[in-house]
C-alpha positions in Angstrom: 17.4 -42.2 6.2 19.8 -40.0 8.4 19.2 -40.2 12.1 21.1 -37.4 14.0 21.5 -37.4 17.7 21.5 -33.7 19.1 22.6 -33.2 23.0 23.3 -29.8 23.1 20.9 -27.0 24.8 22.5 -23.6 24.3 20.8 -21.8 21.7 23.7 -21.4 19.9 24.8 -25.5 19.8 21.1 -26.3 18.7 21.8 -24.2 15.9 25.0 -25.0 14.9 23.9 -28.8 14.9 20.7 -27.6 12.4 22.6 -25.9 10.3 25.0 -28.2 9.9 22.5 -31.3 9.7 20.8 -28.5 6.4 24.2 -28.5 4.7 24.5 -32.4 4.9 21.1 -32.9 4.0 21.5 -30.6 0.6 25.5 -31.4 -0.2 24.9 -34.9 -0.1 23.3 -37.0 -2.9 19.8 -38.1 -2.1 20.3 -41.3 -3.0 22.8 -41.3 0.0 20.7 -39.5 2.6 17.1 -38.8 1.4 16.1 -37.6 4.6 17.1 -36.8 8.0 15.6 -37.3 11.9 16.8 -34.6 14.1 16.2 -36.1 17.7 16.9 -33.6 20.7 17.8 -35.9 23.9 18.6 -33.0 26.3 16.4 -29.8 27.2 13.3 -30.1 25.2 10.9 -31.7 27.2 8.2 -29.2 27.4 6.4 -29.1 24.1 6.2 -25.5 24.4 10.0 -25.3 24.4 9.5 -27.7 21.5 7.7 -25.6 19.3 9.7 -22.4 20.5 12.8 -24.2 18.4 10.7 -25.2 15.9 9.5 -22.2 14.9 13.1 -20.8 15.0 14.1 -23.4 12.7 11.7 -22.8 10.4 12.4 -18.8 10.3 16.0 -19.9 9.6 14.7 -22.5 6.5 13.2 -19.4 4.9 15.8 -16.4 5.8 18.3 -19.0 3.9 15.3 -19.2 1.2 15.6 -22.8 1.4 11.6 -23.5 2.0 11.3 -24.9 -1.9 14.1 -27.6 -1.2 12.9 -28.4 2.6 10.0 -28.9 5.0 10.1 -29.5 8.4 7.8 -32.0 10.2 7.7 -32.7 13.7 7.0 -34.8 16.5 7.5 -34.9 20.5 6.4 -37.3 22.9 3.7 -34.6 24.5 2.9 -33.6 20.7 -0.5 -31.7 20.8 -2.9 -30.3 18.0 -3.9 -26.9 18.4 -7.8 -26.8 19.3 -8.2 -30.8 19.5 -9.1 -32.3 23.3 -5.8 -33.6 25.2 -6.7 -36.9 25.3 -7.7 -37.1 21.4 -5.1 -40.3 20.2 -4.9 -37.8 16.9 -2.1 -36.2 19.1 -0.4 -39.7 18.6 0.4 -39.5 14.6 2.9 -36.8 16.1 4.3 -38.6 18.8 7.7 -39.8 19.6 10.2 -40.9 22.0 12.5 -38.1 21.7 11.3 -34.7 20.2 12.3 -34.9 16.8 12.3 -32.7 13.6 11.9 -34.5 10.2 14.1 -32.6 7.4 12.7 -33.5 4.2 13.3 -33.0 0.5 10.6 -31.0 -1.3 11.3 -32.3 -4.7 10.9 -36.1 -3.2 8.0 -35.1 -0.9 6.4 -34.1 -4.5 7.2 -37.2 -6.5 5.5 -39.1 -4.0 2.6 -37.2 -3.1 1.9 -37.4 -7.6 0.6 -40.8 -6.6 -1.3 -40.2 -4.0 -4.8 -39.6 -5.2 -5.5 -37.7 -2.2 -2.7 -36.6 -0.1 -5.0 -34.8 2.7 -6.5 -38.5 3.1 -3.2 -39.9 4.8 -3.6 -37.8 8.1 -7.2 -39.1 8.0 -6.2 -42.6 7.8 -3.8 -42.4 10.5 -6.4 -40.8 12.6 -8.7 -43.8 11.6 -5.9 -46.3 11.9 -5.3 -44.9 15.9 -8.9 -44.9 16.9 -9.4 -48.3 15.4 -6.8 -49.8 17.4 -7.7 -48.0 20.4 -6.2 -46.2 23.2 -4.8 -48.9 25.2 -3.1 -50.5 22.2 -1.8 -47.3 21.2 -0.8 -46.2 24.0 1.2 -49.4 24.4 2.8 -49.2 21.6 3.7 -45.7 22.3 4.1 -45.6 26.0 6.2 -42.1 25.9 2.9 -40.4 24.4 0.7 -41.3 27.2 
């Protein structure tokens, strides 16, 4: 697991450091870096600024025709599900402290998901898992989500 600290907040910086964080991802051996967590510290702190990049990203993944060797998955600290109440603690299997973007290897992502009977299950477990432990428990465990 790669963890890669971003600062920058001109378009063109946030870019460069993707790009480059791709290229590291794909040249390097995946038994060396398997995945990567980009976390954005600076600039980013309105989810809809969030998801602006995001969606940039991901038109950059498939100009480059890379969306059959990566998929993006991401979290924010303010991480909200399109048509589900605020205050649903499904927002939290999104959550993080910083808003992050999750590069991850297609051709892992399918040898794991083989043994996975039912892979749509998993975000219904951690749904489950969330509302079982409640929202004060979750919520301390996650303070930045509240």
């Amino acid at each position: 697991m790669r963890y890669a600290v971003c600062d920058a907040t001109t378009d063109a910086e946030l870019q460069q450091f993707y790009l480059s964080e791709l290229e590291l991802l794909l040249g390097t051996n995946e038994n060396e870096v398997a995945t990567s967590l980009l976390m954005f510290t600076q600039g980013l702190e309105a989810f809809e600024d969030y998801l602006t990049l995001l969606e940039w990203f991901e038109e950059l993944l498939e100009a480059a025709e890379l969306t059959e060797h990566v998929q993006l998955a991401s979290f924010h600290p303010h991480y909200q599900f399109d048509g589900v109440e605020a205050d649903d603690l499904s927002h939290f299997t999104n959550r993080s402290p910083y808003p992050t973007i999750h590069l991850l290897r297609q051709d892992q992502m399918t040898k794991v998901l083989a043994h996975v009977s039912d892979p749509e299950k998993i975000y219904l477990d951690n749904i489950e898992t969330l509302n079982r432990l409640g929202r004060g428990q979750v919520e301390a465990l996650c303070p930045w989500g509240k």
